[in-house]
C-alpha positions as CSV (number, residue, x, y, z in Angstrom):
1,X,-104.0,96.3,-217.5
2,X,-103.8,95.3,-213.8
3,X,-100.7,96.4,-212.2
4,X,-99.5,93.4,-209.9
5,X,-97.5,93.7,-206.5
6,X,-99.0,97.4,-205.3
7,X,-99.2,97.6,-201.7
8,X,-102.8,97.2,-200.3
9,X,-104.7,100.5,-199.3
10,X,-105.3,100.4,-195.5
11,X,-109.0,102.2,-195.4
12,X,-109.5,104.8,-193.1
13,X,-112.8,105.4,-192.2
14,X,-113.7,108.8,-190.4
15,X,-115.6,109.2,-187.1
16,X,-118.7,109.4,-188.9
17,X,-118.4,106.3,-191.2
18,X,-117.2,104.3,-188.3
19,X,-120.6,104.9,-186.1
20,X,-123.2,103.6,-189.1
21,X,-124.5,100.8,-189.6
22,X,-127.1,98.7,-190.9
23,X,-130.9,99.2,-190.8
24,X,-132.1,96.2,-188.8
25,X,-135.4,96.1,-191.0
26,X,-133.4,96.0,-194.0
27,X,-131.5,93.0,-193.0
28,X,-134.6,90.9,-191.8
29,X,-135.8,92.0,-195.5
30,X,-133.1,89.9,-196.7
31,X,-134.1,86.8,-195.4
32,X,-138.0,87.6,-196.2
33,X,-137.3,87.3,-199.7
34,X,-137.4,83.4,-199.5
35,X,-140.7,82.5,-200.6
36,X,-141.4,80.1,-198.1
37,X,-141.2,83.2,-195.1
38,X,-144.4,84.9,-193.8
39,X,-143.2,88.9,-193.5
40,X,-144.7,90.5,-191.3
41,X,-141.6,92.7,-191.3
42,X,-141.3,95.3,-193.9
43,X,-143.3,98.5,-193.9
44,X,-143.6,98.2,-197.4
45,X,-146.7,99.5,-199.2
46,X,-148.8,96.5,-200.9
47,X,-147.8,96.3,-204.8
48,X,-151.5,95.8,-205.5
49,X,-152.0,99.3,-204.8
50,X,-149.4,100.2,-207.4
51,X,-151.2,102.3,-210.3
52,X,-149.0,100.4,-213.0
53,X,-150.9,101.7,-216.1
54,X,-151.3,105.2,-215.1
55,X,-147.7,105.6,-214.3
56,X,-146.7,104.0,-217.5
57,X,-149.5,106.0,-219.9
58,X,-147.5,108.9,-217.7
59,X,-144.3,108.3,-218.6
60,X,-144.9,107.9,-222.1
61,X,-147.0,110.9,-222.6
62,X,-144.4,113.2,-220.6
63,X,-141.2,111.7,-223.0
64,X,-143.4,112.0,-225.9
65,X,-144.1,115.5,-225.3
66,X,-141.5,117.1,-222.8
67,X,-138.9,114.1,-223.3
68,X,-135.8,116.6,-223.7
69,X,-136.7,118.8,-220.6
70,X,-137.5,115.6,-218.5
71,X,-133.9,114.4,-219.6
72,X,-132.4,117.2,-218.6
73,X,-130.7,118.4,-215.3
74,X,-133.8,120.3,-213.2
75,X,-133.5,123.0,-210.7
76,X,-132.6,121.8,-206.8
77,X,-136.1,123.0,-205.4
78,X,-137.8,120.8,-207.5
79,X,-140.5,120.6,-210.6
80,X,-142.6,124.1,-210.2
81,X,-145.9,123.0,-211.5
82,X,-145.5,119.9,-209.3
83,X,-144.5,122.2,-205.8
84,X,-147.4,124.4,-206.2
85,X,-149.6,121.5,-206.5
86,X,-148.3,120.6,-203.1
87,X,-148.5,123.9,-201.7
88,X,-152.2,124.7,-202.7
89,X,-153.1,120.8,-201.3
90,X,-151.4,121.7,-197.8
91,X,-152.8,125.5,-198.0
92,X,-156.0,126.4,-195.7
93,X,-158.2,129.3,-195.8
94,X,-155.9,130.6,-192.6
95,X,-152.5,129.3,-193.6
96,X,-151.4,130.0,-197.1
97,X,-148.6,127.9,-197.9
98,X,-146.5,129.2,-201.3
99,X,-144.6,126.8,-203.7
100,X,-141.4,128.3,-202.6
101,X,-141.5,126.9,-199.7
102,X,-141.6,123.3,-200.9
103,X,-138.6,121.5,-201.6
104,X,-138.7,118.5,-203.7
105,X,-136.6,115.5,-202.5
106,X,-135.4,112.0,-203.3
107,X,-138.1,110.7,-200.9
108,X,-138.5,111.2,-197.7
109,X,-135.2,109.6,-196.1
110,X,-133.5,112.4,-198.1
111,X,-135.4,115.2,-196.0
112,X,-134.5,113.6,-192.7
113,X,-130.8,113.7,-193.4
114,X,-131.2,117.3,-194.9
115,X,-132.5,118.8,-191.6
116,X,-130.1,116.4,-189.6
117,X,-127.3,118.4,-191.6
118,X,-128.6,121.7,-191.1
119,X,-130.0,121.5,-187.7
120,X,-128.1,119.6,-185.9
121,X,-124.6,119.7,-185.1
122,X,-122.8,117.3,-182.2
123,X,-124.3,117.3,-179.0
124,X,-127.6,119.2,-179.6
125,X,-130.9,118.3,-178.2
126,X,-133.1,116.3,-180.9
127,X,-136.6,115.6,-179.2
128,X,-137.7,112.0,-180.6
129,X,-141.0,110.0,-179.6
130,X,-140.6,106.4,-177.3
131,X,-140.1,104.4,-179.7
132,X,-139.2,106.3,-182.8
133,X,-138.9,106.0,-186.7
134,X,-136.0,103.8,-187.1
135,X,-134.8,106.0,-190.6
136,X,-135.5,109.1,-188.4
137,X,-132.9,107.9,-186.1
138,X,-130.2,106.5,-188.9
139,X,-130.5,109.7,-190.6
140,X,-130.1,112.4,-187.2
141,X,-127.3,110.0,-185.6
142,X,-125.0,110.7,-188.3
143,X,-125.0,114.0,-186.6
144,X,-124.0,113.0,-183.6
145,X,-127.0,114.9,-181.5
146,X,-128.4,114.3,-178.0
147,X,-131.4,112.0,-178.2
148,X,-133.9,112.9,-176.1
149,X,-136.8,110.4,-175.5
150,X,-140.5,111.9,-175.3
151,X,-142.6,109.5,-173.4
152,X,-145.9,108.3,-175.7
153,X,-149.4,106.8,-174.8
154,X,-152.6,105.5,-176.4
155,X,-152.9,109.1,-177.4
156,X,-149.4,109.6,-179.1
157,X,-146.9,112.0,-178.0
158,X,-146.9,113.9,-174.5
159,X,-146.6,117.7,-174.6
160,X,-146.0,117.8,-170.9
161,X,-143.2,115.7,-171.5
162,X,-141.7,117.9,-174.3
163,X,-142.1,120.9,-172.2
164,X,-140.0,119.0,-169.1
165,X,-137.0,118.0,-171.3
166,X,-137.3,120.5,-174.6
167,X,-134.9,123.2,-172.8
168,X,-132.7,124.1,-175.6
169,X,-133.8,121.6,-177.6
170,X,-132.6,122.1,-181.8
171,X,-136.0,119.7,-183.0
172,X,-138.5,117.3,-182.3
173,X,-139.4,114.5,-184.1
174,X,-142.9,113.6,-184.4
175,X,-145.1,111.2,-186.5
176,X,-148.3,112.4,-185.6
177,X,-150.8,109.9,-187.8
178,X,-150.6,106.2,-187.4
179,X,-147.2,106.6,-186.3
180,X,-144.1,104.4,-187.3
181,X,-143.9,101.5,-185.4
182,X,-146.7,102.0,-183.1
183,X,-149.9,103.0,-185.3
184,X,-150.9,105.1,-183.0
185,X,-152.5,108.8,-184.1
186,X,-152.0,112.3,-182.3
187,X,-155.0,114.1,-180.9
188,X,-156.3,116.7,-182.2
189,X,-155.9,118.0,-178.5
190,X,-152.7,117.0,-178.1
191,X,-151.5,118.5,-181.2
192,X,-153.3,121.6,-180.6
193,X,-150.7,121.8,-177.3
194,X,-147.8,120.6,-178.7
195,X,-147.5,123.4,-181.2
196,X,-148.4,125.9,-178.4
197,X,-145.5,124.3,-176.6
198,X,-142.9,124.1,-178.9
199,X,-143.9,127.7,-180.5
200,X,-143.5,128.8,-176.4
201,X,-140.3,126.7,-176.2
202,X,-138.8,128.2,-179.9
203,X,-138.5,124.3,-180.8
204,X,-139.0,123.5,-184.5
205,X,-141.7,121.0,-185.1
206,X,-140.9,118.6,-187.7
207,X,-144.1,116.8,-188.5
208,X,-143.5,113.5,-190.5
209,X,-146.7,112.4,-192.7
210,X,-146.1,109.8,-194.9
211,X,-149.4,107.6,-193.3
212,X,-152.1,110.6,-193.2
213,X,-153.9,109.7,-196.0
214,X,-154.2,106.4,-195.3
215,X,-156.6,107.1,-192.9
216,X,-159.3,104.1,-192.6
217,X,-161.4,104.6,-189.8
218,X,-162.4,108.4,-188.4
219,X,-162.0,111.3,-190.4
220,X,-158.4,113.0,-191.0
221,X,-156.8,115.3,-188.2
222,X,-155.7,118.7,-188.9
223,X,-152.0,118.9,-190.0
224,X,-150.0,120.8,-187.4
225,X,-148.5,122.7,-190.2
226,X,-151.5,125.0,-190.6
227,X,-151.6,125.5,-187.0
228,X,-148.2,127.3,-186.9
229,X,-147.0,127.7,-190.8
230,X,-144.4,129.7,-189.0
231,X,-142.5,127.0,-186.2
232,X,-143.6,123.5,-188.4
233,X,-142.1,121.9,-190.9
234,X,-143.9,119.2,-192.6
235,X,-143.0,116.3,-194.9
236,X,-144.5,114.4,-197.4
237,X,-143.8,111.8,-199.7
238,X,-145.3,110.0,-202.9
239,X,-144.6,106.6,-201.7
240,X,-147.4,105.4,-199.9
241,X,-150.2,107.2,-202.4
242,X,-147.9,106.2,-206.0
243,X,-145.1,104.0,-205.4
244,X,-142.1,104.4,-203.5
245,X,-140.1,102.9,-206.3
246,X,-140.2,106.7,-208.0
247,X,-138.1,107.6,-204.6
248,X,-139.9,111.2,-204.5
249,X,-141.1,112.9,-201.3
250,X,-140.9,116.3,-200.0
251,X,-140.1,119.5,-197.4
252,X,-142.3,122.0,-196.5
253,X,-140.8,125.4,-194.2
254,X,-140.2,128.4,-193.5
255,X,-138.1,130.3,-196.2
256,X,-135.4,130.6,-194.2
257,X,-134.9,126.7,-193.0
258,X,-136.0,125.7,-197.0
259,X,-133.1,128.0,-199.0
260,X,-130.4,126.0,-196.1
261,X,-132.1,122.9,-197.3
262,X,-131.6,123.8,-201.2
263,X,-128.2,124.5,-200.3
264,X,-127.4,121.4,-198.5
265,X,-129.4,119.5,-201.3
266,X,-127.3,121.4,-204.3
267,X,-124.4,119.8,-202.4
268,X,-125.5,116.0,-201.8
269,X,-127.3,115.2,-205.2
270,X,-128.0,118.6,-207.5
271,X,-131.7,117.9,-207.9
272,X,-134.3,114.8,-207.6
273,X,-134.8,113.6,-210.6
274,X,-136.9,116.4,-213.7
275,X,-138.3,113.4,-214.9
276,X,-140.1,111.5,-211.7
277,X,-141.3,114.3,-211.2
278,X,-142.8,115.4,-214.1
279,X,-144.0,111.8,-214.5
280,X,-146.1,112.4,-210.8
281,X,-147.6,115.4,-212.0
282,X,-148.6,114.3,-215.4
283,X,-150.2,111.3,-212.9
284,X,-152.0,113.6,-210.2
285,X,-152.6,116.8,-211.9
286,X,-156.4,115.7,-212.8
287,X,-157.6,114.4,-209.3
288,X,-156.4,110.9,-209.6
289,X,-155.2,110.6,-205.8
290,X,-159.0,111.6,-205.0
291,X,-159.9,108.5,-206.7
292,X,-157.2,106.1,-206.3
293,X,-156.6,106.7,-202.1
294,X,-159.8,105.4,-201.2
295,X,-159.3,101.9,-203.2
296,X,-155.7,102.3,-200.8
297,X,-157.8,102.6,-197.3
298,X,-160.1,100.0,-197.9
299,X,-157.5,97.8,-199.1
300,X,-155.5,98.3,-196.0
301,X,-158.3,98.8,-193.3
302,X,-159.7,95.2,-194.7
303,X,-155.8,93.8,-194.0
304,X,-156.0,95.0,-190.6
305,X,-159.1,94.0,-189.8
306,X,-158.0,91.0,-190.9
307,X,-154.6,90.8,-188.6
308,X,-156.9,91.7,-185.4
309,X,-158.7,89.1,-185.9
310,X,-156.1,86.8,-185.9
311,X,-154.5,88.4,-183.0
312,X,-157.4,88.0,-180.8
313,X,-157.9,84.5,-182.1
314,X,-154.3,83.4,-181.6
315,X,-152.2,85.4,-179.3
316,X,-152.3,84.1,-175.9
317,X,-153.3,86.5,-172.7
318,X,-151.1,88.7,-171.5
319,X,-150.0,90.4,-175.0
320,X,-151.4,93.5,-175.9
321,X,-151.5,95.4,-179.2
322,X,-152.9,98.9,-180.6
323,X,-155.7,99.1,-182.8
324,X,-154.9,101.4,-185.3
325,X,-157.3,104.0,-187.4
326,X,-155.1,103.8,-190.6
327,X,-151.9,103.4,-192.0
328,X,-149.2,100.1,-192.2
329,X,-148.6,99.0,-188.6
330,X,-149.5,97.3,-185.5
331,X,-147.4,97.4,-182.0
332,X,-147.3,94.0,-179.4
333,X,-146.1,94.4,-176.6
334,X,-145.2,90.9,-174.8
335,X,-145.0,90.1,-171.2
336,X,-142.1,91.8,-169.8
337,X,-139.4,88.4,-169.6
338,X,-140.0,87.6,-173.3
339,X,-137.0,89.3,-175.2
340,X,-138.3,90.0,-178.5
341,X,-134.5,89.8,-180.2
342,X,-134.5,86.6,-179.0
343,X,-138.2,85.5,-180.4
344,X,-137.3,86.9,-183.8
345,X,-134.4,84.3,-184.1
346,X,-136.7,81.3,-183.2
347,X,-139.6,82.9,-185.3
348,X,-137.2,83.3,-188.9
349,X,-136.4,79.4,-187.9
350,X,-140.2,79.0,-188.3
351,X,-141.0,80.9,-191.8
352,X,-142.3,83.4,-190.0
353,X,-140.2,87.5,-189.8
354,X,-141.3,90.7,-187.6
355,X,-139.2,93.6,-186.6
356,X,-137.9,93.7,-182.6
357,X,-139.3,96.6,-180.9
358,X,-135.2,97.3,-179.8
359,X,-134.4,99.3,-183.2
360,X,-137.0,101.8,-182.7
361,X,-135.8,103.2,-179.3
362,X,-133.3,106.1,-178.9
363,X,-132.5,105.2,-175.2
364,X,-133.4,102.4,-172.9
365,X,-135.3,100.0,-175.3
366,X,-138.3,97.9,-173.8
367,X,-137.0,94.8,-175.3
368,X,-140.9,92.8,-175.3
369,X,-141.8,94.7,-177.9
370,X,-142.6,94.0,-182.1
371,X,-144.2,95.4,-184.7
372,X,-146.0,94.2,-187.4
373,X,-147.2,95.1,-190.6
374,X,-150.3,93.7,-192.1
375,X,-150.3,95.4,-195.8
376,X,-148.4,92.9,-198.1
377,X,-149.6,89.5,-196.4
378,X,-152.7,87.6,-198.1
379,X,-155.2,87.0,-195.7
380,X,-154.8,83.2,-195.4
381,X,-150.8,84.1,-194.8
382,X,-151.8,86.4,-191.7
383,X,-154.0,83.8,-190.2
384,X,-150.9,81.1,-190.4
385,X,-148.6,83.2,-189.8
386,X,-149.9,84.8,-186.6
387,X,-151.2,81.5,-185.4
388,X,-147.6,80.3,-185.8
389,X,-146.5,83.6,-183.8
390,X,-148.8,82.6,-180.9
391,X,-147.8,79.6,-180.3
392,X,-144.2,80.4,-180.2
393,X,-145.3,83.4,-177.6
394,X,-147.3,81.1,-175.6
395,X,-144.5,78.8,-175.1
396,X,-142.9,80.8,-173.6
397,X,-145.2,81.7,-170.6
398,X,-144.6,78.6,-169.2
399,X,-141.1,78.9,-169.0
């Protein structure tokens, strides 16, 4: 029964509720699902790579003989056969990494807004790269910390620069391999300094690795994780190797920093879900990722071979854009009087979607800048939609 005549609830929103808002990339996404549109936009992994028979076969097997314990409510660090499976993958023959300290999450977005919570309180110092991971910076600004940009180049992050601005500094943010939005990859120089910095600077090191396996060109980098077990934490998730429908990622730290993050985890959801992740483990327990990654790098190194060449065939001089060695993304950056904002507008209009550079900046943005991601696009889409791109670009150098 509806009661009539109540008086309307004024909402009150606090602070914190007041300062959030919307995930650019998400709202391009809604206007990518029209057919018609070329995306270029999403950093979603390719569904072709989805190992749809596997995971079924895995789900059935793990209800038809665990079904009442997958039901059931799971402890808040996580499936144990399925951590130390993570922990003995990440372990070295110098750094030993033990199952408790992995922390299973509801992917990886989960983790970031974990450590926001228990690192970060109003005004401190958070060390992010120029330009950042848009998520990164949704999930740490609901903390209210001090952004800090860390200049980049071709070869990623810039220790010198951490070591001028990281006085004080609660955490930096880093995406070492094939880096989100940029595609560019960390040294194994620079990396090697970094940790030497941050370790001299007592900075914790978050290292952010959803991409390192997708490594197409080159062989992997060390992880900066086994350079310092002690200073790094590292994240994972399952999206980009599974599916990132199963919504399952996780922490690696010090014991210390991981029992805060089980408490602040026990608080926002209980535990991820007992039967994901019993599902993943029944999946990669044998080997499978060994098998099924590579058919994921040549996929993807074939789609980006495929977008360069397109690029070089129909962008017009003056834009530039990184090559990268693996992973989802490529970075244009436009001649400086083209507003990228403003192009996205005119390029929707045209059937054709990227993400504004704007988004992925902490401070000052550089506003003639895109990205792009090449992984969900058939080959005869790229080449149209890219030539469309150019043209639109090119118009404006005229102007």
């Amino acid at each position: 029964m509806k009661l009539d005549n109540l008086t309307p609830i004024e909402w009150k929103f606090s602070e914190r509720a007041e300062q959030l808002q919307s995930s650019m990339i998400r709202e391009i996404l809604k206007i990518t699902q029209r057919p018609e549109v070329i995306s270029f936009a999403g950093g979603l992994p390719s569904p072709e790579t989805f190992p749809v028979e596997r995971m079924r076969a895995a789900f059935d097997k793990v209800l038809s003989t665990s079904g009442k314990s997958a039901l059931q409510y799971g402890p808040t660090d996580g499936y144990a056969p399925l951590r130390e499976f993570i922990a003995n993958s990440l372990s070295t023959n110098g750094a030993k990494i033990s199952p408790d300290q992995v922390l299973m999450v509801s992917g990886s977005q989960q983790g970031l807004d974990l450590l926001g919570k228990v690192l970060l309180d109003e005004g401190s110092k958070a060390l992010v790269e120029t330009p950042s991971y848009l998520g990164a910076l949704q999930a740490f600004s609901v903390y209210r910390p001090e952004f800090v940009s860390v200049e980049m180049d071709e070869h990623g992050l810039l220790p010198s620069a951490v070591a001028a601005k990281g006085e004080g500094a609660r955490l930096l943010y880093s995406l070492p391999n094939f880096q989100n939005p940029t595609g560019l990859t960390l040294s194994t120089e620079r990396r090697i300094e970094l940790v030497e910095t941050c370790a001299r600077m007592r900075i914790p090191l978050l290292e952010d690795d959803p991409y390192g396996a997708l490594c197409y060109r080159g062989e992997p980098l060390p992880k900066m994780l086994n350079m310092n077990p002690d200073g790094v934490i590292y994240m994972g998730s399952f999206s980009k190797v599974l599916t990132p429908g199963i919504r399952l990622g996780y922490v690696v730290a010090p014991h210390k920093l991981i029992r805060k993050l089980e408490q602040a985890k026990q608080a926002a959801d209980l535990h991820t879900a007992q039967l994901t992740q019993m599902v993943v483990y029944e999946v990669i327990k044998d080997g499978f990722l060994d098998e099924h990654i590579p058919t994921i790098r040549t996929f993807y190194s074939g789609q980006c071979d495929i977008m360069l060449d397109a690029l070089s065939k129909h962008f017009p001089a003056g834009v530039t854009w990184t090559k990268p060695d693996g992973g989802m993304f490529i970075w244009v950056k436009l001649p400086q009087h083209i507003d990228s904002m403003a192009l996205s507008t005119e390029a929707i209009a045209q059937n054709v979607a990227f993400v504004p550079g704007v988004p992925f900046y902490a401070g000052v943005p550089e506003t003639n800048t895109l990205r792009l991601s090449f992984v969900t696009v058939s080959p005869e889409r790229i080449y149209e939609g890219i030539e469309k791109l150019g043209k639109l670009i090119a118009s404006k150098l005229s102007k």
